[in-house]
Structures are given as structure tokens and as C-alpha cells.
N, C-alpha and C positions, 0 to 999 in steps of 0.2 A: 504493500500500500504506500509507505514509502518512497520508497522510489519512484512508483507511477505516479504521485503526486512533484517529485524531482524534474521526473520527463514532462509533465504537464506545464513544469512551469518554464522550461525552456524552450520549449514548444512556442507558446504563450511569448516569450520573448521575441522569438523569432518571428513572429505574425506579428508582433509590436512593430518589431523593424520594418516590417514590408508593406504593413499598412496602419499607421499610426491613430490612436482609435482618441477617441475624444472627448477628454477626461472631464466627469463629472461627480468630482467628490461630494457627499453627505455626510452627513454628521445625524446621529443616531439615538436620542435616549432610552426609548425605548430597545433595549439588545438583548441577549441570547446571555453574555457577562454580565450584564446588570442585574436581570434575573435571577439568575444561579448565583450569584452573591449573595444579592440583595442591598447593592450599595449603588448610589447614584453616578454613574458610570457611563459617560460618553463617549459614540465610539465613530471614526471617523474614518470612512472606507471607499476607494474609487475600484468600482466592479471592469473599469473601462481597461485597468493597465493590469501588467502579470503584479502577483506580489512577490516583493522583496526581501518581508519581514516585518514584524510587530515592533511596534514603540510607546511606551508608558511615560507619558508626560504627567510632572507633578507640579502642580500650580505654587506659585507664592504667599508669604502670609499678605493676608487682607483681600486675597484674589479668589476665584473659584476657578472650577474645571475647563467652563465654556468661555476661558480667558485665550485660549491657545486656538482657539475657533478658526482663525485664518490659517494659520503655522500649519497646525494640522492638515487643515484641508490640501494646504503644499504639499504636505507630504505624503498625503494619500495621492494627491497626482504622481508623486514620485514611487507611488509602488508600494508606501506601507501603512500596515494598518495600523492606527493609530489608539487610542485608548487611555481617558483618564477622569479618577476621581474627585470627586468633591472630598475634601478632606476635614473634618469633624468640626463643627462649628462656623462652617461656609457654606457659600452656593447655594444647594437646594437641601442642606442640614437645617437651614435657619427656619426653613416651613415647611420638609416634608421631613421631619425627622420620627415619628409617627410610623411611617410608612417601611421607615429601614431600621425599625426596632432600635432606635436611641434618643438621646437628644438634641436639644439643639447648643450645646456645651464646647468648648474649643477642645479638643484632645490629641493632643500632639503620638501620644504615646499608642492611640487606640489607631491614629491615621496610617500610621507607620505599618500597623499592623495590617490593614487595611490593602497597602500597598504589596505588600507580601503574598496573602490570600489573590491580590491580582495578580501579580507576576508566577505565582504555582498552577493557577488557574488554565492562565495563558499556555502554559509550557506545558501541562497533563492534555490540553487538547490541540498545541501545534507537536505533537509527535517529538517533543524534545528542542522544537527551536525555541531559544531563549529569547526573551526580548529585550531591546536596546531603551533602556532609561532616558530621560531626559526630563531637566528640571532646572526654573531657574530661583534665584534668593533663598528664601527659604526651602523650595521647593530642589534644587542646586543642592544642600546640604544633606535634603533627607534622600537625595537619590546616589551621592556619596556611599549616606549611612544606609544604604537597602544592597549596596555592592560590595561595601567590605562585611557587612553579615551576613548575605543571603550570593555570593558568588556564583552559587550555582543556579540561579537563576536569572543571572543577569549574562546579555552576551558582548556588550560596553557601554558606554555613559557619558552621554552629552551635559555638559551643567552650563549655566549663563551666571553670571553675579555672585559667584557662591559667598556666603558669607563668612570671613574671616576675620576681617579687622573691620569694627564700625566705623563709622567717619563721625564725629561730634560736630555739633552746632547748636554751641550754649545761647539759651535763649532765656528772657528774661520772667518768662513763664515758667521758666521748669519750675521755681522754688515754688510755686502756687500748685502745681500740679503733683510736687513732689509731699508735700505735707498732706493733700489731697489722699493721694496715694497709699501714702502711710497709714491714715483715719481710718482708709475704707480701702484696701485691698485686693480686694474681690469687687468693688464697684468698678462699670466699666469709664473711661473718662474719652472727649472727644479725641482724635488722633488725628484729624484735619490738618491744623498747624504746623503738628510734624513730618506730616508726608507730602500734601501739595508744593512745597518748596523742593523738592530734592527728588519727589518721584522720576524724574528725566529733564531731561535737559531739552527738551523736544516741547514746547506750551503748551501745542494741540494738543498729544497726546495726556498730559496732563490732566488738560481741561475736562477731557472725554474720560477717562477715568475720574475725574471728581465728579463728574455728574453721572455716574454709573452707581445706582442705588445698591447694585447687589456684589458690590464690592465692600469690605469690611469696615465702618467707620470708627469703631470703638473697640475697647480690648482694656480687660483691669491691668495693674501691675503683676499680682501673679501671674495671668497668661500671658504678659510680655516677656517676665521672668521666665516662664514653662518655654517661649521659643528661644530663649535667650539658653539654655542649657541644651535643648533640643538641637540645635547650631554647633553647640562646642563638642558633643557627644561624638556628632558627623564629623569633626576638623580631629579629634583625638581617635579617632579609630583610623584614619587614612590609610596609615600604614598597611594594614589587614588587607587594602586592595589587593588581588592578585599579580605579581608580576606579567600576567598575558595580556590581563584586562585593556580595552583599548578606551582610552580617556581622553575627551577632548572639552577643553576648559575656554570660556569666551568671557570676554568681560568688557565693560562700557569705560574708556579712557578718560573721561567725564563722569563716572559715576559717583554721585556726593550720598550715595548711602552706604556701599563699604569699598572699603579702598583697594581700585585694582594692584597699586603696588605692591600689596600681601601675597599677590596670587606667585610670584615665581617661587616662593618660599615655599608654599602649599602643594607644588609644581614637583618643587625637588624632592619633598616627601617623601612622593609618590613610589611608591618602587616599580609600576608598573614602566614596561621599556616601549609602549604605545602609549605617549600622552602629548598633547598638544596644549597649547594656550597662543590663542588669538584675544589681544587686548585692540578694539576697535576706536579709531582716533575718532574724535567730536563726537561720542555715542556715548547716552547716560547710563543710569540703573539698567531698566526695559530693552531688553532686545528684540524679546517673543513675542510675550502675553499682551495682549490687550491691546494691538495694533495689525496694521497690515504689514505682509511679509516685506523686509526690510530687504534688500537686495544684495548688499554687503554683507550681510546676517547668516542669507540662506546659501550663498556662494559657499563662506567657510564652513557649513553643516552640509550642505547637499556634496561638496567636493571631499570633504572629510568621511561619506558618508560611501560614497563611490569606489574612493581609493580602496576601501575595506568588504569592497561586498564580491567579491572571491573568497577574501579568509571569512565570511560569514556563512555561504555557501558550505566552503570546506566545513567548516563548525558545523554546520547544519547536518552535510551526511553522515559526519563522523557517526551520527547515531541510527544508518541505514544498518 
């Protein structure tokens, strides 16, 4: 079966080449994985080209799933299928949590897991091809931290922004916010202030994510704290990557939420002997999410992506 699904897909290739079919990506909630979960799970598929390969995109904090909605549908023109969660206390956690037997509470610790049950999922019904991660900021970290725990389920890993070093910018509000804090804990407080300045360097996109209601506005200090350890968990486990694992690191040269120049440090870490980092000039935080496909963006992910899809092949029959 196997293998006739091998032949099928070069086949398939081969009729790509000779008469190029034309591509019409969809994006999915209702799916076949969301189901059998039972988790809010977007999945984004063009039936028009051969497939390549699966990919598990993890949203940012204060973002949701249906953030990556353009990116994706690229990359479903490019052949893969695409796939990603709403992560605990976002997206469609916030009203349909009901529905997927939880709450609508931030959980970093249950998301994580969350993302595991996707990636076993994926991999018990593509016959052993693993799927290729990708994730950026927060999202960046935790798909780090799903690689050096879960390796055998990952086949490599794209990250954007990952978080290493913050970038500060004392403001005369903190101490208000900080006493605040302290009183009440667990009360959520606006997070406006701190994010419309620095979300990108780009205004539009800015703007259209501040007027995006289903994007995160608030968040106590605890759960600020909860991603703030969540983060370092991902940066102290790096090591654990595999040596084979194929790693490619992007980052916004302009980005005023964490600072690209931590990344070659993070770089070296890595003991994998596949890893890249492309730092992008005049590019903020956002690379991915919550815009249209960025052309510089998708050059270094679609060529980064190409270079490798022999050895992902190879990977793949290994387990004919």
C-alpha cells in the first residue's frame, strides 16, 4: 500500500509537469483530524497539486489558528497539507470550549499536549511520514519544544521570531500596571499598549490586527508568567534536538519584541548539522500570521523547503 501510494505520487508529479492543474487551496474546519481529536483544528488542502507532505503550524501568543490562513493556503498550492490548532484559551477556545470538552482558560501546558496528540495523529494515518512543524513567537518556541521531546514525530522545523531574548521598553505605565498586577494576579489587564507599538514595523498590518477582535487583548500576570517559563522551557531543552533534524530559523531585523541578535547564539546551540537562520532586513516581529504571503518570506521557506524534499522522500520510504 505503501508504495502504491509512492508510485501514485510520482505519477501525480509527472502529470503536474505536463499539465499544470490549477490550484485551488481551502481551508477546512470542519475535518476528518478535528473530529477524531476533538480539538479545533484547521486544515488546509489543495486536491489540485501531488502532495509533498504535512505541516503543523503553531500560532503565536494572543493569535489563533486561522492566523496563518494565507501562508497556509501557499503552501497547500505548494503541495502540503497543512494543519493547525487553536491553542487553549484562543481562537474558537474562547466560545466553543463547550464543544471540545474544556475551557475557555489559557493552558500552555495542556496546548503543548495538544500539539503532540496532532503530530501522533498525523503520523498513525500518513503511514509513518512525519510532519514538518512550523511556528512563529511563541508559537516558534513551542514547536522547538515538540522537537526536542517528541523527535520522532517531527520530520524538521521551521520557526519565525522564536523567543529568546525580550526586547524592553520601559514605559511609564508599567508601575501602574505593575502594582495592579501584584493586587490581582489572576485579573486579566489590557495588553493594547504593549503590543500595538512593536507588533511590526509594517502600520497596516498592525492596524488590521488591532482591529481583529479574535485576537487576544488581555492576559493576567500569571498567564504572562505561565508563557514566560513556557518560552524558556523551549530555549533550555534545544540541545535535545537531534543532530539530523533539519532546522530553519527566520527572524525580522527590525523586530522590537525579541531581539534577532540572540538568535546566532541559539543557532550554535543547536547540535543539529541542518540548520539555517535567515534574519530578514527592514522586517518586524510578523513574518507569517496575520498577513498576506510576504514574498521575501516565502522565497526563504519555499527554497529551504525544496532543497530538502528528496531527503524527505528518502525519510518517507525508509519506512516502505
Amino acid at each position: 500500500m505503501r508504495f502504491r501510494r509512492k508510485l501514485g505520487y510520482l505519477l501525480a508529479t509527472l502529470t503536474a509537469a505536463v499539465s499544470p492543474a490549477l490550484a485551488n487551496p481551502t481551508c477546512n474546519l470542519d475535518n476528518e483530524v478535528a473530529d477524531k481529536l476533538n480539538l479545533p483544528v484547521y486544515e488546509w488542502t489543495d486536491p489540485s497539486v501531488p502532495t509533498k507532505g504535512t505541516i503543523v503550524a503553531i500560532h503565536g501568543l494572543t493569535f489563533y489558528a486561522a492566523a496563518y490562513d494565507d501562508f497556509a493556503k501557499h503552501l497547500a498550492q505548494k503541495g502540503y497539507r497543512v494543519y493547525a490548532a487553536d491553542m487553549r484559551g484562543f481562537g474558537r477556545w474562547k466560545q466553543e470550549s463547550k464543544k471540545f470538552g474544556g475551557d475557555d482558560k489559557i493552558h500552555f501546558t495542556q496546548s503543548t499536549n495538544d500539539i503532540v496528540r496532532l503530530l501522533t495523529y498525523l503520523n498513525s494515518t500518513s503511514q509513518g511520514e512525519k510532519a514538518i512543524c512550523l511556528g512563529e513567537s511563541l508559537g516558534a518556541n513551542l514547536a522547538l519544544q515538540v522537537t526536542a521531546e517528541h523527535p520522532e514525530l517531527v520530520q524538521a522545523t521551521i520557526v519565525s521570531a522564536p523567543c529568546v531574548k525580550t526586547c524592553v521598553h520601559p514605559k511609564a505605565r508599567w508601575a501602574v500596571d505593575f502594582w495592579k498586577g501584584l493586587s490581582h494576579p489572576n485579573k486579566p489587564f489590557n495588553l493594547e499598549p504593549y503590543i500595538e507599538p512593536y507588533l511590526s514595523n509594517d502600520k497596516a498590518l498592525t492596524a488590521s490586527c488591532m482591529a481583529d477582535h479574535n485576537i487576544c487583548r488581555s492576559m493576567s500576570v500569571v498567564e504572562l508568567i505561565k508563557a514566560t517559563k513556557t518560552n524558556k522551557i523551549a530555549i533550555d531543552e534545544i540541545e535535545a534536538i537531534p543532530d539530523t533534524m533539519p532546522v530553519l530559523i527566520m527572524a525580522g531585523e527590525k523586530d522590537r519584541v525579541v531581539k534577532a541578535s540572540a538568535l546566532p547564539k541559539l543557532v550554535a546551540r543547536l547540535k543539529t548539522k541542518d540548520k539555517s537562520l535567515n534574519v530578514l532586513p527592514n522586517k518586524g516581529h510578523l513574518l507569517i500570521e496575520h498577513q498576506k504571503v510576504d514574498a521575501n518570506v516565502s522565497e526563504v521557506v519555499d527554497n529551504w523547503l525544496d532543497s530538502r524534499q528528496s531527503q524527505f522522500v528518502v525519510s518517507s520510504l525508509s519506512h516502505l
